[in-house]
C-alpha positions as CSV (number, residue, x, y, z in Angstrom):
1,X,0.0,0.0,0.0
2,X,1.3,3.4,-1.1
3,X,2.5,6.2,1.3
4,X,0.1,9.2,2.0
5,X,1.1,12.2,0.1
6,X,2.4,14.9,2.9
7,X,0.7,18.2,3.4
8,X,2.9,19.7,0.6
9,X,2.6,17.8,-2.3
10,X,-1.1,18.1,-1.7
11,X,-1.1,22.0,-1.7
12,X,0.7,22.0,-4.8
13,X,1.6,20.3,-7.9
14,X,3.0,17.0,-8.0
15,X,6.0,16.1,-9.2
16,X,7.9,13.2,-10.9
17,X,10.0,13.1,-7.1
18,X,6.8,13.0,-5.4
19,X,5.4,9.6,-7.6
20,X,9.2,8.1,-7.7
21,X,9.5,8.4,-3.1
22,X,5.8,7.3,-2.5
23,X,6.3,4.3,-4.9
24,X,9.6,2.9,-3.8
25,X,11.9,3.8,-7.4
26,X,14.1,6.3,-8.0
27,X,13.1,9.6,-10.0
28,X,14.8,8.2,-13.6
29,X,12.7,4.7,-13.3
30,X,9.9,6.8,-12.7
31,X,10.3,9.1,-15.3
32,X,10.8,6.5,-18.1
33,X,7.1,5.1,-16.7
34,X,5.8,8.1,-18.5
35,X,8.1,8.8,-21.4
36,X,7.9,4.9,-22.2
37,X,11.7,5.6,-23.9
38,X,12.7,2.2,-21.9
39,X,11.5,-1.2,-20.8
40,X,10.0,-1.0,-17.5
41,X,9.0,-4.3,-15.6
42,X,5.0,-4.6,-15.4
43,X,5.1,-4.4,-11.6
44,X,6.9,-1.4,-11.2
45,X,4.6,0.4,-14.0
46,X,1.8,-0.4,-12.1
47,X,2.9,0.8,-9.1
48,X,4.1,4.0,-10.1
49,X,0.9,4.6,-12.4
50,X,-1.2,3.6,-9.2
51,X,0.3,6.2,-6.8
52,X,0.4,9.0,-9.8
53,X,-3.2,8.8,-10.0
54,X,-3.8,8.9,-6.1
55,X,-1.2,11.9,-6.2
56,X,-2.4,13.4,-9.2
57,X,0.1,13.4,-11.2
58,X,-0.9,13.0,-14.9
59,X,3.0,13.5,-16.3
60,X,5.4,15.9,-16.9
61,X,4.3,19.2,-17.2
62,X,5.1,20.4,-21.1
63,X,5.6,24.0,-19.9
64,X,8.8,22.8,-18.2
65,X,9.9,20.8,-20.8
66,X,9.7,23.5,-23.5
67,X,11.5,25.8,-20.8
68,X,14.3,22.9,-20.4
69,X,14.8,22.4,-24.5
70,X,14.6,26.8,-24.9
71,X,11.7,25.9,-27.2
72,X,7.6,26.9,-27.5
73,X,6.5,23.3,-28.9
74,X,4.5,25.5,-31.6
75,X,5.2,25.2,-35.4
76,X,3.3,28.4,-37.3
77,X,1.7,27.5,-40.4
78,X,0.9,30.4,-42.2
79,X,-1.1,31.4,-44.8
80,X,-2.2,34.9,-47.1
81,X,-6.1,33.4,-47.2
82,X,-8.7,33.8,-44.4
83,X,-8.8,30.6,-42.6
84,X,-12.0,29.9,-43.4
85,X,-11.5,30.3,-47.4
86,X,-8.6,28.5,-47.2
87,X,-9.8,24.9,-45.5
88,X,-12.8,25.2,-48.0
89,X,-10.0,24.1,-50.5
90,X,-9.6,20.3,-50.2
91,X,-6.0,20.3,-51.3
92,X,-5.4,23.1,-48.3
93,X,-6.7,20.8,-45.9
94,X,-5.2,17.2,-47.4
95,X,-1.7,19.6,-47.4
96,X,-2.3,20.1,-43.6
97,X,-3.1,16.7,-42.9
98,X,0.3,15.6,-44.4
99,X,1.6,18.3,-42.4
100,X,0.4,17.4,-39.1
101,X,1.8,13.9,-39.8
102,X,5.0,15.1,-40.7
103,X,5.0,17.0,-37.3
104,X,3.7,14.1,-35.1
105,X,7.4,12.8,-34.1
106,X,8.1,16.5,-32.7
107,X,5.0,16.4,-30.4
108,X,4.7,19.9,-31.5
109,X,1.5,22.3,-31.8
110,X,0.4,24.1,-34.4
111,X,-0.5,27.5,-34.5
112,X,-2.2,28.4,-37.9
113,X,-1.6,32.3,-39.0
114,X,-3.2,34.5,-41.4
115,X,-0.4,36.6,-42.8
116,X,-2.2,40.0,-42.6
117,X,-0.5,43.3,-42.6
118,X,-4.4,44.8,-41.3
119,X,-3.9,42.5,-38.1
120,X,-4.2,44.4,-34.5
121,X,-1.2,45.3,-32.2
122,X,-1.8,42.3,-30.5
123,X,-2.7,40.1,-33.0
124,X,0.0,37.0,-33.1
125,X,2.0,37.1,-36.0
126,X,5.1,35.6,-37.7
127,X,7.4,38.2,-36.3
128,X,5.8,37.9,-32.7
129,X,4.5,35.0,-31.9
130,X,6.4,32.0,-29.4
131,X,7.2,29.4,-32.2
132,X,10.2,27.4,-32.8
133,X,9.7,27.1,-37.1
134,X,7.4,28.5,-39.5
135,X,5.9,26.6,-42.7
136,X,4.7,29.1,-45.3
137,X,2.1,28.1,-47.6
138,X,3.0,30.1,-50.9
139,X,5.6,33.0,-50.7
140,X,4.7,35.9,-52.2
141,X,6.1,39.6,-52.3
142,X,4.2,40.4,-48.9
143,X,4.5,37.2,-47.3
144,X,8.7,37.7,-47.9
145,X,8.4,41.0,-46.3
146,X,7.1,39.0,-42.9
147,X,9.1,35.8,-43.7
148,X,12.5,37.9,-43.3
149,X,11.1,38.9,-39.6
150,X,11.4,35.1,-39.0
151,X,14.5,34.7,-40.4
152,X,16.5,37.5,-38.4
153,X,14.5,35.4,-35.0
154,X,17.1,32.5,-36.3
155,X,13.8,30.3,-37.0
156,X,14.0,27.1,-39.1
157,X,11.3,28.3,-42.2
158,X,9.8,25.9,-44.8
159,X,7.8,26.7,-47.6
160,X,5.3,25.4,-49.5
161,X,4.5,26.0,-53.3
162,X,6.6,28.9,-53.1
163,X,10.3,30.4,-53.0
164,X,11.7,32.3,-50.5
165,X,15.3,31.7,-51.6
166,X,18.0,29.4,-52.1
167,X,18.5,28.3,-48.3
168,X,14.7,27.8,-47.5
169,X,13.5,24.5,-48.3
170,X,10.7,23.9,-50.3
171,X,8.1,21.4,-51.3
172,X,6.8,22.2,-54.6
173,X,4.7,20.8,-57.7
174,X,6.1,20.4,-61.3
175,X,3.5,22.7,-61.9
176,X,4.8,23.7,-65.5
177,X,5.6,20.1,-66.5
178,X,1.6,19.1,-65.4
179,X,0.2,22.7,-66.7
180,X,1.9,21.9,-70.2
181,X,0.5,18.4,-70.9
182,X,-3.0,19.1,-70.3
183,X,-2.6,22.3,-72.8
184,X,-1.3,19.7,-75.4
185,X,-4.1,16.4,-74.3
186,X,-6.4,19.3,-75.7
187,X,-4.3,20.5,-78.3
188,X,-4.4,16.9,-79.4
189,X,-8.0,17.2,-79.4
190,X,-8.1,19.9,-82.1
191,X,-8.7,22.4,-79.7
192,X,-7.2,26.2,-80.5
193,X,-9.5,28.7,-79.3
194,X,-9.0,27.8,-75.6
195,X,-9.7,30.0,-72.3
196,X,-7.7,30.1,-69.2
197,X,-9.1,30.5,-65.6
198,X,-6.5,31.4,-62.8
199,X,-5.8,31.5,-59.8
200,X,-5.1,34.9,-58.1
201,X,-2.8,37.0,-59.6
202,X,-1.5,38.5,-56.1
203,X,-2.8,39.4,-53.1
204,X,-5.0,42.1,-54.7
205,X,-6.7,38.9,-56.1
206,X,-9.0,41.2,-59.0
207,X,-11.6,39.4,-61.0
208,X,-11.6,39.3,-64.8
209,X,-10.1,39.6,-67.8
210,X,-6.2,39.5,-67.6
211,X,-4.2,42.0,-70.1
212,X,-0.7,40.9,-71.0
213,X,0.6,43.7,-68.7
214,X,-1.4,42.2,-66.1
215,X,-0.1,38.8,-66.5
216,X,3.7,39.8,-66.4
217,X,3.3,41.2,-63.8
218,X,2.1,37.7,-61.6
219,X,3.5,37.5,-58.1
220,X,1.3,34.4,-56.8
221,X,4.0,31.2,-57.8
222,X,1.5,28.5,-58.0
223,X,-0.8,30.7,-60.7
224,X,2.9,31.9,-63.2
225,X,4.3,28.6,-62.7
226,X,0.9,27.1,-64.1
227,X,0.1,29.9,-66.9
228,X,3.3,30.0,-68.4
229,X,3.5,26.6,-70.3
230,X,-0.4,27.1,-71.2
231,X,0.3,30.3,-72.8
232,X,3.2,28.9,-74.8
233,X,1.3,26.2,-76.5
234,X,-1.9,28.6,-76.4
235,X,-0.5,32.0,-76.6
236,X,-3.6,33.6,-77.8
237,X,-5.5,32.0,-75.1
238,X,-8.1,34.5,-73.2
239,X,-7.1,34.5,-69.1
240,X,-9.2,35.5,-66.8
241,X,-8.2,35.3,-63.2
242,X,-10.0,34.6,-59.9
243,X,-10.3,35.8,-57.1
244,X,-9.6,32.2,-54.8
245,X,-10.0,28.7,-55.6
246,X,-14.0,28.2,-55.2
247,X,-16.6,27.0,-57.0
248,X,-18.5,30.1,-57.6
249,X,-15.1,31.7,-58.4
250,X,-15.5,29.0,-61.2
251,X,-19.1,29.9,-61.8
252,X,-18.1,33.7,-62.2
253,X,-15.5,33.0,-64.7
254,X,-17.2,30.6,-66.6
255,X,-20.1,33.2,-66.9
256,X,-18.1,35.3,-68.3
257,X,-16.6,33.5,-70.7
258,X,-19.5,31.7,-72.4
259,X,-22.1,35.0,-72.8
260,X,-21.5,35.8,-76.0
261,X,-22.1,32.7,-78.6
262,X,-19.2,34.5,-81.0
263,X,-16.2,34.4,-78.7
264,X,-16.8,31.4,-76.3
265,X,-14.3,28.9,-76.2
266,X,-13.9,25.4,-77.1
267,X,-12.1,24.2,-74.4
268,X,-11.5,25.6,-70.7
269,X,-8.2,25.5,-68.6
270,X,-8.8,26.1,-65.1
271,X,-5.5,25.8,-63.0
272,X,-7.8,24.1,-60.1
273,X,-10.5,21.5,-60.0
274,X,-13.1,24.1,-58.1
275,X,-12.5,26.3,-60.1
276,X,-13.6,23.5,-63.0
277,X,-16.6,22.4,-61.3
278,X,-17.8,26.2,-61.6
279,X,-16.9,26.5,-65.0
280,X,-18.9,23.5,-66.2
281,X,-21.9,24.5,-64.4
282,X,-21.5,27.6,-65.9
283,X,-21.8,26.4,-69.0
284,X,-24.5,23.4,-68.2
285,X,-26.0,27.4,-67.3
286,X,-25.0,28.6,-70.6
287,X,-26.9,25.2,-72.4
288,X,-23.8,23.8,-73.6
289,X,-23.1,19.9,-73.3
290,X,-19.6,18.8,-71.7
291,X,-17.2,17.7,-73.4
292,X,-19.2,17.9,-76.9
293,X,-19.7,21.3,-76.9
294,X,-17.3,22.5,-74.4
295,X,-14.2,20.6,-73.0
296,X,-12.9,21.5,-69.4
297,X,-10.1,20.6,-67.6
298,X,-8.4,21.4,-64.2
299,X,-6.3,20.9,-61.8
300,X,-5.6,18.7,-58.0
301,X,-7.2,15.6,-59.0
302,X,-9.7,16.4,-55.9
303,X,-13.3,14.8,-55.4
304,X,-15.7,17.5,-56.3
305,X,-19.4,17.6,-55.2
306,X,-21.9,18.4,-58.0
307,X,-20.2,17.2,-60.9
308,X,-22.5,14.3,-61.3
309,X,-21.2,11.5,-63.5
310,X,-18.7,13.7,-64.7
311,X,-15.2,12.3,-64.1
312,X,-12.7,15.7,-64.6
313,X,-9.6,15.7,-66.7
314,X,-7.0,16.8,-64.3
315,X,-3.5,16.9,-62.7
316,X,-3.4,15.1,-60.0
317,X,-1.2,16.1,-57.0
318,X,0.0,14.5,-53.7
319,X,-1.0,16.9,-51.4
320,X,-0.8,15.1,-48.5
321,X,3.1,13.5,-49.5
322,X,4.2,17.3,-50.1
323,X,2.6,18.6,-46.9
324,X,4.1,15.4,-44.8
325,X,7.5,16.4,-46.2
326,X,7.4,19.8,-45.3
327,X,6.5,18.2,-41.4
328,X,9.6,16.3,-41.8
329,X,12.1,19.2,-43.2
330,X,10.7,21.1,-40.0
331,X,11.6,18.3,-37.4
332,X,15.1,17.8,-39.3
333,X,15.8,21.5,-39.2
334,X,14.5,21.7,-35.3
335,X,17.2,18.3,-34.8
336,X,20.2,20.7,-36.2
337,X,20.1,18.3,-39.9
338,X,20.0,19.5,-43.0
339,X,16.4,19.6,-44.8
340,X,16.5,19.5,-48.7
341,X,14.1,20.9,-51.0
342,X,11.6,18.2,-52.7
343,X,9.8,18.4,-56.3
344,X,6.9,16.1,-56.8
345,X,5.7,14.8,-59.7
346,X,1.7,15.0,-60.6
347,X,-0.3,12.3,-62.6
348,X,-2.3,13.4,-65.4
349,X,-5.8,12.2,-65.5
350,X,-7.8,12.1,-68.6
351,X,-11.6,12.3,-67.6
352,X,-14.8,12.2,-69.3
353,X,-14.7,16.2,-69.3
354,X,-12.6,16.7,-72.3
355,X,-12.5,15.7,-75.9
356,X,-12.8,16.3,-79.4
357,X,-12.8,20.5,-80.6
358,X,-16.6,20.4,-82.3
359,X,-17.0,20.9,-85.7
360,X,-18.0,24.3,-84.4
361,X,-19.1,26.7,-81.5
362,X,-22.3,26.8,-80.6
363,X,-24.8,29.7,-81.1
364,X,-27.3,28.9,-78.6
């Protein structure tokens, strides 16, 4: 039968010491009980578990042991977006569950950040909050601006489908190399008069039609990276950008694009699958069959709700592998090891949403 706790341990916290002297082991056979980073005989773990619960003692307290290793146990995990747009995007949130698993080994938190140069005084951001590492989510001009903040902190930074400079790692999509062969599956197809739907330009993110000056002067990675290759095997395509990945982003474009019968395209490139989905009900809107009036394709290879027995053509990319990576450079750069920058490869897909140009546009 265990010991009754003195008067002390009773008015405050108790302690690994406390559990180790009222069960008879020594502080270290105690600890290892609850770290489980050594085999401890069945008896023993028993009997220290027993007199922890009559003590109260539910393990070691992680405020000390962040104070111990100098670290916060948070990662940041930041992103230009609102929140709430940004996990309506199934790749965002397949990206963060790769992430997450990539983290799990640290034990670490993680603290999810709206890179907004509108936020209040005492708002947490890059530059202020306790962290140990950052993972940006793109990198453009403004989120640079904060992302040097974290530097001159001495913070390990990864980034994601973005660049923030030859010593940042970074886990990014052969964008250009998956943008290009869907602009020639439909170039196969006989298609030339072919519309491009983007995403955001910067972090303006304007609606509409995209002039050439406009489109030079792209800061969002993801959206250049994707446009380029399109333009150069459509270079008089029409671009319009959007203003986020959605579905009625889609349906705004697509609107656009197919109101007047004597300009509408044969075939839409949208550089994500939402933004697909809302082209094509745009044009189920607009009367026009798909793919034998119209073809579409996008971009993710997500599953999309409302596309009925559609199956998209697409790029598909492993969201969750590049997110899980970016976890992994973070715990290597927390462990002093080198982290290296990572380029995966997307599948192409060919669905039921695109194929031959028709023998021409239709009027109505």
């Amino acid at each position: 039968m265990t010991s009754d706790p003195d008067a002390a341990a009773v008015r405050r916290r108790a302690t690994i010491a406390d559990v180790a002297r009222a069960a008879g082991v020594s502080p270290s056979t105690a600890s290892v009980v609850f770290s489980g980073k050594a085999p401890v005989a069945d008896a023993t773990r028993e009997r220290v578990l027993a007199v922890a619960a009559e003590l109260g003692y539910t393990g070691p307290d992680p405020r000390a042991a962040s104070l111990r290793r100098g670290r916060s146990g948070i990662v940041a995990v930041a992103l230009e977006e609102h929140l709430r747009t940004a996990f309506l995007d199934p790749i965002k949130t397949a990206t963060m569950d790769g992430l997450t698993d990539g983290l799990a080994a640290l034990g670490a938190g993680v603290l999810l950040l709206r890179d907004d140069p509108e936020a209040g005084a005492d708002a947490p951001t890059l530059a202020t909050a306790p962290i140990d590492a950052a993972v940006l989510i793109g990198c453009s001009p403004r989120m640079r601006e904060t992302l040097q903040a974290v530097r001159n902190r001495g913070l390990p930074v990864v980034v994601i489908e973005g660049d923030a400079g030859d010593d940042v790692p970074r886990m990014e999509l052969d964008n250009g190399e998956a943008a290009a062969q869907i602009a020639h599956h439909l170039r196969a197809l006989g298609h030339r008069d072919v519309a491009v739907v983007t995403l955001p330009f910067d972090g303006d993110k304007v609606r509409g039609d995209a002039t050439p000056e406009r489109i030079a002067m792209i800061t969002t990675p993801v959206t250049s990276a994707r446009l380029s290759p399109t333009l150069e095997v459509f270079p008089d395509a029409r671009v319009v950008s959007a203003a986020s990945s959605l579905i009625d982003e889609g349906l705004i474009a697509g609107r656009t694009l197919f109101a007047d019968p004597q300009t509408r395209p044969t075939a839409v490139i949208a550089q994500s699958d939402l933004l697909a989905a809302g082209v094509i009900r745009a044009a189920e809107e607009a009367g026009l069959r798909v793919p034998e009036d119209v073809s579409v394709a996008g971009f993710d290879g997500i599953a999309v709700d409302g596309l009925g027995e559609h199956v998209l053509t697409t790029a598909v990319q492993p969201a969750v592998e590049k997110g899980r990576a970016a976890g992994d450079a973070v715990a290597r750069l927390l462990a002093g090891e080198q982290a290296a920058s990572i380029r995966f490869t997307c599948t192409f897909r060919e669905g039921t949403t695109t194929g031959p140009v028709p023998a021409s546009p239709p009027l109505s």
